[in-house]
C-alpha positions, 0 to 999 in steps of 0.5 A: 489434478494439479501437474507437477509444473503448475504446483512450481510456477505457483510456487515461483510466485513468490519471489518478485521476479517470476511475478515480473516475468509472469505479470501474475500474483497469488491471492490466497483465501477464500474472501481474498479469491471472491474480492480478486472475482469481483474486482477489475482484475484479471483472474486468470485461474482458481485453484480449490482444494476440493477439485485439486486435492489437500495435498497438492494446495499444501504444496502451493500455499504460502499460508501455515495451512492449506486455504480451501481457495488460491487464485492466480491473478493478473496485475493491472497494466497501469500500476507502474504508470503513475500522473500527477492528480489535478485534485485528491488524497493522496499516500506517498510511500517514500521507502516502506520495506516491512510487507505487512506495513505496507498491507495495513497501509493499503487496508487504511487507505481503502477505509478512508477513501484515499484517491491513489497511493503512490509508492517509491520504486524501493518500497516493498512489491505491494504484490508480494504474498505477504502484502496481499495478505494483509490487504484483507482485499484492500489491493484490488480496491486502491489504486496504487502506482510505483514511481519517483516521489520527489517527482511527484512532489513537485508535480503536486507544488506546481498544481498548487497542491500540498505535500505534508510530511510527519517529523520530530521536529514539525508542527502539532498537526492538531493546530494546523490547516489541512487540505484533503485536496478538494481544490488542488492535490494533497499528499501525505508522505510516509517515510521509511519505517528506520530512516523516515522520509528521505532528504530527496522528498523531504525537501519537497515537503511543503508542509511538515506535521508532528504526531503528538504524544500524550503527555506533551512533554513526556513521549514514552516510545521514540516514534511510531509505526508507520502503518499506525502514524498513517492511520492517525494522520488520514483519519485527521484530514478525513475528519476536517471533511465532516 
């Protein structure tokens, strides 16, 4: 049986600052529960609804129903430590807010093997509930790192890598070179889901691509979403490799 102060530290996990304090974060499910067993994380404890009871993981879950499966999870130590890569793929996430964009992005990102993704200090908590939800387990796979962008940017131009950026005014990225970082680091830079990418990091772009629309001359929405603009762009670099 679960106690009263373990149905409210559960509870308290989903506000950013207990997951602060605590280091810890919830995953809920029974395949999010098995990815978390076996992943280099920390899995402090299991909660299964057969041992504690269907009322007591009513209280805990952030689901509209009780999972048969929440485990409290520790995060790694060196997320918010992040280093410029002498080589690799990289996403920067330059100001992403919505936690289920953030979650897709991390699910494309584990599809398409990219080496780290780097994150804006405003960028959502990728341990949020929501976040981890929509990871599908992607979170225990990628690596990801909170840090100052622009820094990074510059990190990569002085390896001799490139930074690439999506634009309404950038160039058909279907004609252009693409490096997936096999030499020097590459990133891609996805912007705030509003506002787009910064000034700060803009003007660290080394390279600045535009998504077509289909027909050329007659784009129906006025952007697209950051989780499907990151899912069009990757899949371009990774099919340069084949």
């Amino acid at each position: 049986m679960m106690t009263a102060a373990e149905i409210k530290f559960v509870k308290s996990l989903s506000q950013k600052k207990f997951r602060d304090s605590s280091g810890l974060f919830v995953a809920e499910g029974e395949k999010l529960v098995a990815e978390a067993l076996s992943s280099r994380f920390e899995v402090e404890k299991v909660y299964r609804k057969e041992d504690i009871g269907e009322a007591a993981m009513a209280r805990i879950t952030g689901l509209s129903s009780p999972s048969p499966a929440l485990a409290l999870v520790r995060r790694p130590e060196d997320f918010s430590k992040a280093e410029v890569p002498e080589k690799g793929l990289f996403l920067a996430l330059d100001g992403i807010r919505d936690p289920g964009n953030l979650g897709t992005i991390l699910r494309i990102a584990d599809w398409f093997g990219i080496d780290a993704v780097f994150c804006s200090p405003d960028t959502v908590d990728c341990f949020n509930p929501k976040v981890v939800q929509a990871t599908m387990g992607a979170i225990f796979r990628v690596r990801i790192h909170y840090t100052d962008i622009p820094a990074l940017c510059k990190g990569v131009t002085a390896r001799s890598g490139r930074v690439y950026g999506t634009f309404l005014d950038g160039e058909n990225f279907y004609g252009k070179d693409l490096s997936n970082g096999v030499e020097a680091p590459s990133v891609i830079v996805i912007g705030n889901e509003a506002g787009g990418i910064t000034e700060k990091t803009a003007v660290c772009v080394t390279d600045r691509l535009y998504i077509p629309p289909f027909p050329p001359d007659d784009a129906g929405s006025e952007s697209l979403n950051a989780a499907v603009a990151t899912a069009i762009t990757v899949a371009e670099f990774r099919r340069r490799l084949n």
